[in-house]
PyMOL Python script that loads the backbone (N, CA, C, O; Angstrom):
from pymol import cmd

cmd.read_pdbstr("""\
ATOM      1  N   UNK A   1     -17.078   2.120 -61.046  1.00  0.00           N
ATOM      2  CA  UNK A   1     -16.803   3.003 -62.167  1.00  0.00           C
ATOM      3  C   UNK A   1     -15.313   3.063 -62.475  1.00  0.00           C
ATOM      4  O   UNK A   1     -14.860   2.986 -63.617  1.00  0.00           O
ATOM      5  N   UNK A   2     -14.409   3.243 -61.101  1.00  0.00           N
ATOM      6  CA  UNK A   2     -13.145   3.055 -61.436  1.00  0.00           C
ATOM      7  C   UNK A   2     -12.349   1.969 -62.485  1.00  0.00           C
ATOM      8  O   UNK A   2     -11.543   2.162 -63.396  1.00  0.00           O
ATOM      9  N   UNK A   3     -12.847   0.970 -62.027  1.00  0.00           N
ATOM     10  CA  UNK A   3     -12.138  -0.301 -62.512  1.00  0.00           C
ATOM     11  C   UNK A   3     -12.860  -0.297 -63.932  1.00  0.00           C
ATOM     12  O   UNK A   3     -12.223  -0.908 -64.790  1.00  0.00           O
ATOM     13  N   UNK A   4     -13.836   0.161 -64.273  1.00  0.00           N
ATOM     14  CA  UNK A   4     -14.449   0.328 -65.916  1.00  0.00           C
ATOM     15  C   UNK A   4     -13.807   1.065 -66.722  1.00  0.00           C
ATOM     16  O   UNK A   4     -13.693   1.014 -67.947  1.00  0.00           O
ATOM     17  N   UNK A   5     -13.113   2.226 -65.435  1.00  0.00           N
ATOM     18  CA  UNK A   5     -11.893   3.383 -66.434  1.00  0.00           C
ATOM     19  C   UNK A   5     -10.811   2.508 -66.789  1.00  0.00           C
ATOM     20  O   UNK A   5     -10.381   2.341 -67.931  1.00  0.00           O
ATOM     21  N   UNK A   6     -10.321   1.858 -65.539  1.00  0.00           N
ATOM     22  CA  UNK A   6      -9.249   0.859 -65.706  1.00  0.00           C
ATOM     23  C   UNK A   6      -9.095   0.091 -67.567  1.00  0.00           C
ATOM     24  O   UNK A   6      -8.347   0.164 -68.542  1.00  0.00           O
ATOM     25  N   UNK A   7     -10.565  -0.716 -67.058  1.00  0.00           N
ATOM     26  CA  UNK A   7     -10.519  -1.847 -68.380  1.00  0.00           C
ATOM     27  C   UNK A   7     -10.883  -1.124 -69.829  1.00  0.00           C
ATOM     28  O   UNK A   7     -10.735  -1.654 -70.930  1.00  0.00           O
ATOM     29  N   UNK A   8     -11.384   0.187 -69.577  1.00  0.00           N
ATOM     30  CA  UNK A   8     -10.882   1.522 -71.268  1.00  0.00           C
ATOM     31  C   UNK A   8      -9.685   1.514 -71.229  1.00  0.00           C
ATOM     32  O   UNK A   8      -9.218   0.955 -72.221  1.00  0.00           O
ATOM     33  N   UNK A   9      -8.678   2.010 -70.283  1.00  0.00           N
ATOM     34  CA  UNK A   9      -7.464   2.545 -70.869  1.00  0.00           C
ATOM     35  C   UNK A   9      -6.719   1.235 -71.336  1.00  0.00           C
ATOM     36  O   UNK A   9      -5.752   1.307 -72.095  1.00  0.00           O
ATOM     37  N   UNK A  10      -7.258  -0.101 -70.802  1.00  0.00           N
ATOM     38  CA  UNK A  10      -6.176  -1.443 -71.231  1.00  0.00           C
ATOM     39  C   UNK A  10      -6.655  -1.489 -72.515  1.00  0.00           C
ATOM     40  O   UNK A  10      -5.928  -1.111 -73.434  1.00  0.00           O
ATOM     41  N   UNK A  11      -8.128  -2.023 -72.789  1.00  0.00           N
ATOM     42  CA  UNK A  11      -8.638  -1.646 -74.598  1.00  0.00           C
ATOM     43  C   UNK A  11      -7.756  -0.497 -75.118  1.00  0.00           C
ATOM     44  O   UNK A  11      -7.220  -0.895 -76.153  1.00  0.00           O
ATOM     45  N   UNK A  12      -7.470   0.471 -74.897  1.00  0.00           N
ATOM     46  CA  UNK A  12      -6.723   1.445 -75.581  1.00  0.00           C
ATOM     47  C   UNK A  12      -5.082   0.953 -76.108  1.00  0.00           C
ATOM     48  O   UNK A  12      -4.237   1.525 -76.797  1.00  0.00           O
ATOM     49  N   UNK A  13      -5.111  -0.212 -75.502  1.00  0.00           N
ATOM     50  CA  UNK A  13      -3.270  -0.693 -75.488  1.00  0.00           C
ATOM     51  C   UNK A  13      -3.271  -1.674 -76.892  1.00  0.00           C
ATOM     52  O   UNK A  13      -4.236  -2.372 -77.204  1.00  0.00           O
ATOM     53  N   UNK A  14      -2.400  -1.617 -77.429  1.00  0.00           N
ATOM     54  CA  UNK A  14      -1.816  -2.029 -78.542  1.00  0.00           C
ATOM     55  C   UNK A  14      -1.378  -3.794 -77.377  1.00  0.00           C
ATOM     56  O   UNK A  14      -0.925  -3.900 -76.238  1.00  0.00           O
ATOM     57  N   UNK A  15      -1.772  -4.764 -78.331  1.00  0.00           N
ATOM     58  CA  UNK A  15      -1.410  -6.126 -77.863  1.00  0.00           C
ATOM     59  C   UNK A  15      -0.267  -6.369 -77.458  1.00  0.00           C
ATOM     60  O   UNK A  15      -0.053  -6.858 -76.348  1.00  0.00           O
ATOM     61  N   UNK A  16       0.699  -6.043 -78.354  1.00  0.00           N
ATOM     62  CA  UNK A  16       1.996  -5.910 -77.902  1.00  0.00           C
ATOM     63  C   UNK A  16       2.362  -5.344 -76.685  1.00  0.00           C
ATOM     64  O   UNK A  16       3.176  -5.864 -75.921  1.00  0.00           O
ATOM     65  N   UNK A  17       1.719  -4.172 -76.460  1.00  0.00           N
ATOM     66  CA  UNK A  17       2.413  -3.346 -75.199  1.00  0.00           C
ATOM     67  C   UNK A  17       1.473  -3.747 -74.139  1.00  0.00           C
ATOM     68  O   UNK A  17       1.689  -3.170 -73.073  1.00  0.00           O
ATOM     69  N   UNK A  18       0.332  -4.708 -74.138  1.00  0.00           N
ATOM     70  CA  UNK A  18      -0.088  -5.138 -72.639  1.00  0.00           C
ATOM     71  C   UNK A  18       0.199  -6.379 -72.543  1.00  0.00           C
ATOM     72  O   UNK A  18      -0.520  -7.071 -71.823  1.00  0.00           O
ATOM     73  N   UNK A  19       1.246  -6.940 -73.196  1.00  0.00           N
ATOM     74  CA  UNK A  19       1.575  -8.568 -73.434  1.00  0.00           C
ATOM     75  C   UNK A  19       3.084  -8.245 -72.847  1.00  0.00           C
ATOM     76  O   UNK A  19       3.415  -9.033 -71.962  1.00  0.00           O
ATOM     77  N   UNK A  20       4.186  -7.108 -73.214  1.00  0.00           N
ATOM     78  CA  UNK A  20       4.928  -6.811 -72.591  1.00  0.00           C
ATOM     79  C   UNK A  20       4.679  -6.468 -71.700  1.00  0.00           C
ATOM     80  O   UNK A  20       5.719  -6.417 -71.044  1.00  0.00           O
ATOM     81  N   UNK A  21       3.565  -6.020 -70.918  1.00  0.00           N
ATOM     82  CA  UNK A  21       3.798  -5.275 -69.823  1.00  0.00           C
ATOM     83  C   UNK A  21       2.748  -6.258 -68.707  1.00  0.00           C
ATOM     84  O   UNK A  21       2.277  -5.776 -67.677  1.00  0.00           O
ATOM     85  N   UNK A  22       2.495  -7.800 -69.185  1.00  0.00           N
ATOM     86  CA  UNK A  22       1.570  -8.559 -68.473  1.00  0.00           C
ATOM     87  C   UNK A  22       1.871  -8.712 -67.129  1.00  0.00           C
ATOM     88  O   UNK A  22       0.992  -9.112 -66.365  1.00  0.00           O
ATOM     89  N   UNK A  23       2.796  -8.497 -66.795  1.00  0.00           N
ATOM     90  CA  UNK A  23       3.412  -8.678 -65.370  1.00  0.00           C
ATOM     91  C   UNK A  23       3.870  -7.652 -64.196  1.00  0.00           C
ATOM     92  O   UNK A  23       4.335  -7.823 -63.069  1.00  0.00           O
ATOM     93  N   UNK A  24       3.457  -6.269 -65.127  1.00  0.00           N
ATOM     94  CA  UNK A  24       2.872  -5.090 -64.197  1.00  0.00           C
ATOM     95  C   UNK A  24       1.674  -4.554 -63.914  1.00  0.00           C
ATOM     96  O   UNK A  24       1.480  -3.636 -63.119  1.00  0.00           O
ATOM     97  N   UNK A  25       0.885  -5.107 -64.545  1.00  0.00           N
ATOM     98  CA  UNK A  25      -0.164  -5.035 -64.384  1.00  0.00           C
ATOM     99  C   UNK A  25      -1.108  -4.549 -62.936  1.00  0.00           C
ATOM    100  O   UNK A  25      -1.880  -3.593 -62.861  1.00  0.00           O
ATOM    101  N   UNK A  26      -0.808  -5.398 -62.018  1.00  0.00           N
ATOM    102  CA  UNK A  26      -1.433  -4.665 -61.123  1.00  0.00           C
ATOM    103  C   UNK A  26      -0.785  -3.650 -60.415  1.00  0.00           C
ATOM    104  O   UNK A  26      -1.272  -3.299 -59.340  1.00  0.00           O
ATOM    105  N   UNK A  27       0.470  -2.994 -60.937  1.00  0.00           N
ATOM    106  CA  UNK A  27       0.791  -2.139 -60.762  1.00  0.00           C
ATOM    107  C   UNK A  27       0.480  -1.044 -61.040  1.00  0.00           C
ATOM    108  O   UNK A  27       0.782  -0.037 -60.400  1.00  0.00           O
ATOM    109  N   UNK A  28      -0.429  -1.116 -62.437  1.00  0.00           N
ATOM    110  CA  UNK A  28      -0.023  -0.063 -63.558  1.00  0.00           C
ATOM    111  C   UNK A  28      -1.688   0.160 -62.531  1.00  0.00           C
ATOM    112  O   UNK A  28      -1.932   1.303 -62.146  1.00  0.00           O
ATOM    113  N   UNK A  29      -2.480  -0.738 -62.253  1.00  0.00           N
ATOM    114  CA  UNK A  29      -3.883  -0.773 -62.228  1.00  0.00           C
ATOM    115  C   UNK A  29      -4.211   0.141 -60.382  1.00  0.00           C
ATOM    116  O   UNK A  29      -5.270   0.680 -60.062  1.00  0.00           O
ATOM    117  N   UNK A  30      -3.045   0.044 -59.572  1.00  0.00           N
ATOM    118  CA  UNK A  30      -2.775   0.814 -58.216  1.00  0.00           C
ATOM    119  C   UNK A  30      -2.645   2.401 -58.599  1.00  0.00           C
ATOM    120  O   UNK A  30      -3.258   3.283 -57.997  1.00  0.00           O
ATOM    121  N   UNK A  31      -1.632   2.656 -59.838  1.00  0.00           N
ATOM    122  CA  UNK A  31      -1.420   3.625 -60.082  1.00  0.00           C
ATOM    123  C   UNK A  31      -2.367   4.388 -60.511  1.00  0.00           C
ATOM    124  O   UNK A  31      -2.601   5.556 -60.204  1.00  0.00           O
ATOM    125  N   UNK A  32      -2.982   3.610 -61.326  1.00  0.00           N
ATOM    126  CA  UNK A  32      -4.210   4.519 -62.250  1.00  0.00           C
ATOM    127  C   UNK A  32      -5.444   4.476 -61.172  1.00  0.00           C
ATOM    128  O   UNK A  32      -6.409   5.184 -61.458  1.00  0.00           O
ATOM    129  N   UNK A  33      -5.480   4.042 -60.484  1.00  0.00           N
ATOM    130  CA  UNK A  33      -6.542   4.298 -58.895  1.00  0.00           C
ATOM    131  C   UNK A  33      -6.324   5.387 -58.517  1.00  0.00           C
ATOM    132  O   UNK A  33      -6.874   6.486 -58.579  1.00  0.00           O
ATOM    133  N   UNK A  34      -5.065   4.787 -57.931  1.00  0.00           N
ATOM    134  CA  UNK A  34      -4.532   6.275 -57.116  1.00  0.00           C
ATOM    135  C   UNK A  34      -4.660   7.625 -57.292  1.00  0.00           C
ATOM    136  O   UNK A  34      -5.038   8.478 -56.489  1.00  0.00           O
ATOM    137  N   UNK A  35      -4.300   7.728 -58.447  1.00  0.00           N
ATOM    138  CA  UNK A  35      -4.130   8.773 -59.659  1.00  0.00           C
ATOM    139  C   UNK A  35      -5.400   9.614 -59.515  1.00  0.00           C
ATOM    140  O   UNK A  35      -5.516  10.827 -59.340  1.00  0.00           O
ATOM    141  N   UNK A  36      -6.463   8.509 -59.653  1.00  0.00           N
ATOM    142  CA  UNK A  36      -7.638   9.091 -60.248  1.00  0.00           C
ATOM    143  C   UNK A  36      -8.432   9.816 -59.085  1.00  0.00           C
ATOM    144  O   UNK A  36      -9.163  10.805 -59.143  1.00  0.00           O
ATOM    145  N   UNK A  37      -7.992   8.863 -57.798  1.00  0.00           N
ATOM    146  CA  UNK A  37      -8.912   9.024 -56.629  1.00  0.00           C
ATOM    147  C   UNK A  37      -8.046  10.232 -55.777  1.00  0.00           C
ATOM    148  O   UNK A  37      -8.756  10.744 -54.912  1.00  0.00           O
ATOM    149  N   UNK A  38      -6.972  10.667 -55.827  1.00  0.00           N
ATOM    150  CA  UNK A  38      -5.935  11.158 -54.811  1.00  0.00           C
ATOM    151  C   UNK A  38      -5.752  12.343 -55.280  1.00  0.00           C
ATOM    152  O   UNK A  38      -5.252  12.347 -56.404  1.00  0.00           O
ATOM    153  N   UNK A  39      -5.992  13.424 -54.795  1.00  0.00           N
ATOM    154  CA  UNK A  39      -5.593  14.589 -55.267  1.00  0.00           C
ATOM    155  C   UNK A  39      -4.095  15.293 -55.216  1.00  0.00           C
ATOM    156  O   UNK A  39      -3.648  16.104 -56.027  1.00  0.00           O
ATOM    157  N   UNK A  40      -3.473  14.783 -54.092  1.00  0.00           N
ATOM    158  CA  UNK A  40      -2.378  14.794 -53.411  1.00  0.00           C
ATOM    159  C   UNK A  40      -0.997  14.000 -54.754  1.00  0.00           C
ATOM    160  O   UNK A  40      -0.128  14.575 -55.409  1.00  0.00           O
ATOM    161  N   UNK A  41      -1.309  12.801 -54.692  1.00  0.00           N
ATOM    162  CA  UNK A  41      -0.725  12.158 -55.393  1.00  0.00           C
ATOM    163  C   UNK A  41      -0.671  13.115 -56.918  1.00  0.00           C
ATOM    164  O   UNK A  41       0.457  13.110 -57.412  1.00  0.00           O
ATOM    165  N   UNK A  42      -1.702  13.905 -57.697  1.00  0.00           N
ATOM    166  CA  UNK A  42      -1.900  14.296 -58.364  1.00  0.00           C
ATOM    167  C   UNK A  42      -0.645  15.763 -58.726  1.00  0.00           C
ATOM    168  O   UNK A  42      -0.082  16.235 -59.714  1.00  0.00           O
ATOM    169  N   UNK A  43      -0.691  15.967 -57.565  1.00  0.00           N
ATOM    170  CA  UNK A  43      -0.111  17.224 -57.487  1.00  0.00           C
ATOM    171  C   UNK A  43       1.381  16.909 -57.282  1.00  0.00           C
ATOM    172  O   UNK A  43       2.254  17.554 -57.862  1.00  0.00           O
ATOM    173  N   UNK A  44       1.677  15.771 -56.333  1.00  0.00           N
ATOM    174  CA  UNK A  44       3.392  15.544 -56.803  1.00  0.00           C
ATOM    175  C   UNK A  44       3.934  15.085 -57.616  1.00  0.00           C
ATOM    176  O   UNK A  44       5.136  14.914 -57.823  1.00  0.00           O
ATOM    177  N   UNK A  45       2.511  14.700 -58.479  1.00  0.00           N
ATOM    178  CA  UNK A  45       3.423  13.740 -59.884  1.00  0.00           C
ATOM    179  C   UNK A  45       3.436  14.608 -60.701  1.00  0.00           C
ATOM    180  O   UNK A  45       4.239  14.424 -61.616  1.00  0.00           O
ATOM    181  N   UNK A  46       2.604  15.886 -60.754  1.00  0.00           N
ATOM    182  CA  UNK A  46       2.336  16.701 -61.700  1.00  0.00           C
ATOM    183  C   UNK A  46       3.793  17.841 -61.226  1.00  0.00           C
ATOM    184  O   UNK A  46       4.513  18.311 -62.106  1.00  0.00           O
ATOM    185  N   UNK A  47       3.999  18.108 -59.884  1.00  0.00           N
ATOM    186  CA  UNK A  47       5.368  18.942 -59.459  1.00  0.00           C
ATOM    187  C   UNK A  47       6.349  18.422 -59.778  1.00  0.00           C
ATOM    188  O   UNK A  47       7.276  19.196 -60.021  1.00  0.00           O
ATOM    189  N   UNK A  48       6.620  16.967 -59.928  1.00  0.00           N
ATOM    190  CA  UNK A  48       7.865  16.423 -60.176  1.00  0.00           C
ATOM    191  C   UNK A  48       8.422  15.671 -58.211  1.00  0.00           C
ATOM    192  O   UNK A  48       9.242  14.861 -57.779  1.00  0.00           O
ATOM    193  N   UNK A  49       7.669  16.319 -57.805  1.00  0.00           N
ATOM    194  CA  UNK A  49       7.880  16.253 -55.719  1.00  0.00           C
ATOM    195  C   UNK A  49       8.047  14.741 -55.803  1.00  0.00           C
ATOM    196  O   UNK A  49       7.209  14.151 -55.120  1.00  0.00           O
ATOM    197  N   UNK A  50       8.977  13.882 -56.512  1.00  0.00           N
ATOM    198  CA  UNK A  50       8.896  12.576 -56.327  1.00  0.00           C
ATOM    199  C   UNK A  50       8.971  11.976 -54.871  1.00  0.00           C
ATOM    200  O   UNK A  50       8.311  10.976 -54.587  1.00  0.00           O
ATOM    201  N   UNK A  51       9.867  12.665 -53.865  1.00  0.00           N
ATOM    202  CA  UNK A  51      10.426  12.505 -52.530  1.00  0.00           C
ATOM    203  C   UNK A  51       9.551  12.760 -51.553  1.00  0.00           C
ATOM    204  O   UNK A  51       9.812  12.545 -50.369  1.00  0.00           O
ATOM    205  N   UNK A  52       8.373  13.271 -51.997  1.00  0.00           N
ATOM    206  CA  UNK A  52       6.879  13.126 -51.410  1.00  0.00           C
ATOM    207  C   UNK A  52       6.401  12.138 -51.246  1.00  0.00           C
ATOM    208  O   UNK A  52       5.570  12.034 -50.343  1.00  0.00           O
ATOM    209  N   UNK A  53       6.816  10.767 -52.243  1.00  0.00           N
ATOM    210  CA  UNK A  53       6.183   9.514 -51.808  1.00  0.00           C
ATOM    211  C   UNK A  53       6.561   8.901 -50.927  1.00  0.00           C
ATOM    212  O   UNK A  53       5.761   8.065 -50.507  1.00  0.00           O
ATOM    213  N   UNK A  54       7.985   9.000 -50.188  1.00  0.00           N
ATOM    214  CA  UNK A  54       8.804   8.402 -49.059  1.00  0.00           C
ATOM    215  C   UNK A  54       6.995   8.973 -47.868  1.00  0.00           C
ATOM    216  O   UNK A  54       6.557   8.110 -47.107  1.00  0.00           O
ATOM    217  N   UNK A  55       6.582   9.759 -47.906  1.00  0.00           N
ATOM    218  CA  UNK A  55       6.164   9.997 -46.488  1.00  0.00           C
ATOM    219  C   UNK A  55       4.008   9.870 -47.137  1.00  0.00           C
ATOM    220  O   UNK A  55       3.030  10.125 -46.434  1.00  0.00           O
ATOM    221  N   UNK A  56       4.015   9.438 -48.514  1.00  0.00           N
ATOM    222  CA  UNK A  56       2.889   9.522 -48.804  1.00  0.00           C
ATOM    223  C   UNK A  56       2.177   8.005 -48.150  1.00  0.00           C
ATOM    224  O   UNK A  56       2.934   7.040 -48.258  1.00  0.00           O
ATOM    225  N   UNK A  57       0.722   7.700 -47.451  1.00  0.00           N
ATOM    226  CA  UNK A  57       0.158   7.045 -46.923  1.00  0.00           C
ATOM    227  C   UNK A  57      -0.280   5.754 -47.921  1.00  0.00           C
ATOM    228  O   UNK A  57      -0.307   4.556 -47.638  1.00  0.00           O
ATOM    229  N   UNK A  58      -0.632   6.472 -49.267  1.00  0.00           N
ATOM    230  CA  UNK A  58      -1.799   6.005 -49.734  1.00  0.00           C
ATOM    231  C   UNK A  58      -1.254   5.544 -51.216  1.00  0.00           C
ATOM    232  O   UNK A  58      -2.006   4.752 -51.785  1.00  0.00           O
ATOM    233  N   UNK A  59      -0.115   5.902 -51.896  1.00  0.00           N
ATOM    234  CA  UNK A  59       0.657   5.879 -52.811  1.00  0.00           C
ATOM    235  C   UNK A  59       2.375   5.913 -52.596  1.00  0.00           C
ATOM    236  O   UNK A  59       2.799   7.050 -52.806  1.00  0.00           O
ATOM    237  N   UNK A  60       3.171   5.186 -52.323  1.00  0.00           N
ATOM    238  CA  UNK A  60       4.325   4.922 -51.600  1.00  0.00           C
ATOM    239  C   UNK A  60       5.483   5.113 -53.109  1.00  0.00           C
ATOM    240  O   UNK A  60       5.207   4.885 -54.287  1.00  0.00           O
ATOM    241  N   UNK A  61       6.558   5.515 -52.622  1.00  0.00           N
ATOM    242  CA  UNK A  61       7.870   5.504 -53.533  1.00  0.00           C
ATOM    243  C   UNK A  61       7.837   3.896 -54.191  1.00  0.00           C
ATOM    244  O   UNK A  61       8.012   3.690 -55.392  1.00  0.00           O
ATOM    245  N   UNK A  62       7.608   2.915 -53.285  1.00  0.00           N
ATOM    246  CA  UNK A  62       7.764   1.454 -53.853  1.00  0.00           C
ATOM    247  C   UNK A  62       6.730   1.272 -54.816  1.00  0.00           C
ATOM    248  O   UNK A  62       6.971   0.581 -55.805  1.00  0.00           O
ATOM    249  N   UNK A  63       5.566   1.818 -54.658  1.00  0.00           N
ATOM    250  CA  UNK A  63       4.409   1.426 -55.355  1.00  0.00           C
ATOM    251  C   UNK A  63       5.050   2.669 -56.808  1.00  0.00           C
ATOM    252  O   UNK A  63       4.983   2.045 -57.867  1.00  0.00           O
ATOM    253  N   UNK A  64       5.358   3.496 -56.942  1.00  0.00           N
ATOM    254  CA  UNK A  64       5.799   4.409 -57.826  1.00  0.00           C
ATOM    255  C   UNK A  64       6.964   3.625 -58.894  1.00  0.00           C
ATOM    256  O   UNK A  64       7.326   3.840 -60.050  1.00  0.00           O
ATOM    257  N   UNK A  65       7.248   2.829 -58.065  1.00  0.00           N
ATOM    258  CA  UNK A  65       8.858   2.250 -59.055  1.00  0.00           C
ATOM    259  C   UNK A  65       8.062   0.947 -59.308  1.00  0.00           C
ATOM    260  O   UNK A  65       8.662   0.246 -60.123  1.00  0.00           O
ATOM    261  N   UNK A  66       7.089   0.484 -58.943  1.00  0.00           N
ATOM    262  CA  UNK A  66       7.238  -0.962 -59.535  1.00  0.00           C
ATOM    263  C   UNK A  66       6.088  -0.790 -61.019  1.00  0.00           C
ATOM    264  O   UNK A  66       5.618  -1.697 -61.705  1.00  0.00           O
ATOM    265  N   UNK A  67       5.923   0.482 -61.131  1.00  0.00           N
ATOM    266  CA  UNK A  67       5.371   0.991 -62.266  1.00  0.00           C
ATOM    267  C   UNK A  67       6.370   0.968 -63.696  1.00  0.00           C
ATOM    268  O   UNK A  67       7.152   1.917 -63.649  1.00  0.00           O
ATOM    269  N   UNK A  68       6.477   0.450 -64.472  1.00  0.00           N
ATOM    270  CA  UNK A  68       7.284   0.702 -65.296  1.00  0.00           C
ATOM    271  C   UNK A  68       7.415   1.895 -65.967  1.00  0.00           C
ATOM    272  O   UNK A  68       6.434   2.476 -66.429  1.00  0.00           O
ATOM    273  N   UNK A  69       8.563   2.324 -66.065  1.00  0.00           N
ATOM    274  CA  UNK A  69       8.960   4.160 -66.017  1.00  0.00           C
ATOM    275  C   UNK A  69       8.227   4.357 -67.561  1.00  0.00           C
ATOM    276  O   UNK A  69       7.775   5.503 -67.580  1.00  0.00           O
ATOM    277  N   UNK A  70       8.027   3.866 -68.479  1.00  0.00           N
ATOM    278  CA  UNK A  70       7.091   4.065 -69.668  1.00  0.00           C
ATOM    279  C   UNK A  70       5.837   4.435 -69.448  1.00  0.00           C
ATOM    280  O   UNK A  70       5.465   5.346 -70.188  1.00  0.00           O
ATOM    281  N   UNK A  71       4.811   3.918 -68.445  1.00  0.00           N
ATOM    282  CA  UNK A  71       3.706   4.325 -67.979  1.00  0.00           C
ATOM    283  C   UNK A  71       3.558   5.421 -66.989  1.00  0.00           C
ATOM    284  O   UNK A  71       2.474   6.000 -66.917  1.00  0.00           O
ATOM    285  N   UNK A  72       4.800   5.847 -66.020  1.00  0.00           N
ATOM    286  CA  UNK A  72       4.545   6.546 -65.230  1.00  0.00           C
ATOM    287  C   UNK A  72       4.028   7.781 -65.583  1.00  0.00           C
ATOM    288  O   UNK A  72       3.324   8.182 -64.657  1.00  0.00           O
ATOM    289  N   UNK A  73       4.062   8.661 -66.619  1.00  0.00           N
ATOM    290  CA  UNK A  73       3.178   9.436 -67.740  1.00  0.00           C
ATOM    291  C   UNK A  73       2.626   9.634 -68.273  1.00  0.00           C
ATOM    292  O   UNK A  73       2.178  10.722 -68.633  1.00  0.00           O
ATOM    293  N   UNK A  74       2.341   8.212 -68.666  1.00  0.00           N
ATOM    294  CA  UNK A  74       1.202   7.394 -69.340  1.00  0.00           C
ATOM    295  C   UNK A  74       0.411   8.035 -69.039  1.00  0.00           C
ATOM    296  O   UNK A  74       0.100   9.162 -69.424  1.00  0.00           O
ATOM    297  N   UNK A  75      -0.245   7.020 -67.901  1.00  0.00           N
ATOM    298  CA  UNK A  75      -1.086   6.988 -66.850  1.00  0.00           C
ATOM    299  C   UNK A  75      -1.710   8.170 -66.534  1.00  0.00           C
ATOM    300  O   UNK A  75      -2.939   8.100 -66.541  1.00  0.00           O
ATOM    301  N   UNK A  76      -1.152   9.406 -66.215  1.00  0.00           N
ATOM    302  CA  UNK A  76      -1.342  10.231 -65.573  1.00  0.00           C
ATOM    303  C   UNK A  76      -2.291  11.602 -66.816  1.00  0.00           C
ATOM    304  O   UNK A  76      -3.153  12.377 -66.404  1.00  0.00           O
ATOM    305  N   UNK A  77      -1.830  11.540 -68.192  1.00  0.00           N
ATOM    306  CA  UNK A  77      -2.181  11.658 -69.251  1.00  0.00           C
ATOM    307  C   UNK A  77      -3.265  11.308 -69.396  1.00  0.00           C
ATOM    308  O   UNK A  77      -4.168  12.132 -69.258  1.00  0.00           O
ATOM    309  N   UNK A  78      -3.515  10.138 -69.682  1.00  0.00           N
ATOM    310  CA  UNK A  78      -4.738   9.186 -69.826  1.00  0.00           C
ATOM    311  C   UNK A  78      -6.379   9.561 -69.054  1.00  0.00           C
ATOM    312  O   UNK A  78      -7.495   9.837 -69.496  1.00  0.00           O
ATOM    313  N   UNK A  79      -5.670   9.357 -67.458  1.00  0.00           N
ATOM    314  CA  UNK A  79      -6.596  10.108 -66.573  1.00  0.00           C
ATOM    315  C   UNK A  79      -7.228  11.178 -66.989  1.00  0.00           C
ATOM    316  O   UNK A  79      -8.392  11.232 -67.384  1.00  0.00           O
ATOM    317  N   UNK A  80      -6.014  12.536 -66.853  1.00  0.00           N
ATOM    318  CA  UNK A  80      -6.428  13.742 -66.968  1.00  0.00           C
ATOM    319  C   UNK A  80      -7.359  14.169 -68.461  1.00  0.00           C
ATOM    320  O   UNK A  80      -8.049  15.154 -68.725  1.00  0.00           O
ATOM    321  N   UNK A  81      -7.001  12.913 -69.260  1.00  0.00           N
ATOM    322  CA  UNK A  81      -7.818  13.317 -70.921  1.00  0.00           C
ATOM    323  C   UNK A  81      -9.235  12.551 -71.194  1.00  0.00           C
ATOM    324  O   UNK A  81     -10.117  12.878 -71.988  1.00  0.00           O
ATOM    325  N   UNK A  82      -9.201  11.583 -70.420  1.00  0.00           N
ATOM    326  CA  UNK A  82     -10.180  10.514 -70.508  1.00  0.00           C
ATOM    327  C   UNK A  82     -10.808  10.459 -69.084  1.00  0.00           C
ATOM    328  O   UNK A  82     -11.983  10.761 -69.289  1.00  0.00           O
ATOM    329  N   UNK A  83     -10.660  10.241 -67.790  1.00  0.00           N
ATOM    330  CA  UNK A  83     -11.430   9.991 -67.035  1.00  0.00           C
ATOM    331  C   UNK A  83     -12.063  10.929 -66.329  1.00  0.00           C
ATOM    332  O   UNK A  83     -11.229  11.772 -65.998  1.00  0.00           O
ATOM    333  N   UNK A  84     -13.266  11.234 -65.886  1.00  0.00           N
ATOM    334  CA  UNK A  84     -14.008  12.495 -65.056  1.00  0.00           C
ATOM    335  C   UNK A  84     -13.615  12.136 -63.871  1.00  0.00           C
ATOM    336  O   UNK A  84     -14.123  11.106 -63.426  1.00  0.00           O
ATOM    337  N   UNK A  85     -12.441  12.993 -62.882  1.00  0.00           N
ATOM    338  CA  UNK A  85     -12.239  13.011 -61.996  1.00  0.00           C
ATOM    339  C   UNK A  85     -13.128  13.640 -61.012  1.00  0.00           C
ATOM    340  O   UNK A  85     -13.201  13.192 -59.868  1.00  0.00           O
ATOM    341  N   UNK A  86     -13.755  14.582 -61.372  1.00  0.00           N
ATOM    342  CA  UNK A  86     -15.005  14.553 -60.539  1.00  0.00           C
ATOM    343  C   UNK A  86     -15.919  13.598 -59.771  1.00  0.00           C
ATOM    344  O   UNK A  86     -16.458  13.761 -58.676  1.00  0.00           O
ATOM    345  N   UNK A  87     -15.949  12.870 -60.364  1.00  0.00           N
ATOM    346  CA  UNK A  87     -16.681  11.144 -60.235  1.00  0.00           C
ATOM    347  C   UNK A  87     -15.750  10.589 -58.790  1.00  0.00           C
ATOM    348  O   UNK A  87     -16.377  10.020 -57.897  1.00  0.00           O
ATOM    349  N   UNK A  88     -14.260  10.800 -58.650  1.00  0.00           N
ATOM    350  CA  UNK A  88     -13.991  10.084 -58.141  1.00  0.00           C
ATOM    351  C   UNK A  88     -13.146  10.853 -56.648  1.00  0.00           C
ATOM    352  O   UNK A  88     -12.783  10.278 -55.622  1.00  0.00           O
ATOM    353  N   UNK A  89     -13.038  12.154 -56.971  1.00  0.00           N
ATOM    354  CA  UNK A  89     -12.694  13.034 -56.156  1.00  0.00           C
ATOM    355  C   UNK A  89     -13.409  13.052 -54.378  1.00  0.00           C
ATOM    356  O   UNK A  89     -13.063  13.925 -53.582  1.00  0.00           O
TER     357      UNK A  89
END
""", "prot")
cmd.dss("prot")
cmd.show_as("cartoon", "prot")
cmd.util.cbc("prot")
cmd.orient("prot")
């Protein structure tokens, strides 16, 4: 079900902006997992607690930056408007 949310929010992308962004991709696609499945993760991206990811298991500061800073909001948007986190909680 996850990866079906995945391949909605890429249909949702303007050609241009998943042709620029072809090479983050499986970045953008960790994030929006994470996101969806992690409650934790949810709550420091939503606090701003960025320095939470240095010690997070499951979603890391590295995995956070190789996100391109345009999506890091994106993403998190998207989820909360479009995907039933219930499903994945």
């Amino acid at each position: 079900m996850l990866e079906d949310e995945f391949q909605k929010f890429l249909l949702d992308l303007l050609p241009e902006e998943l042709e620029q962004h072809a090479d983050a991709i499986v970045a953008l696609k960790n994030y929006f997992k994470a996101y969806a499945t992690d409650r934790q993760l949810r709550y420091i991206i939503s606090k701003g607690q960025l320095t939470e990811l240095n010690v997070n298991p499951n979603f890391t500061m590295a995995d956070f930056k190789a996100v391109p800073a345009a999506w890091r909001k994106r993403i998190p948007e998207y989820v909360q408007n479009y995907v039933p986190l219930d499903h994945f909680n």
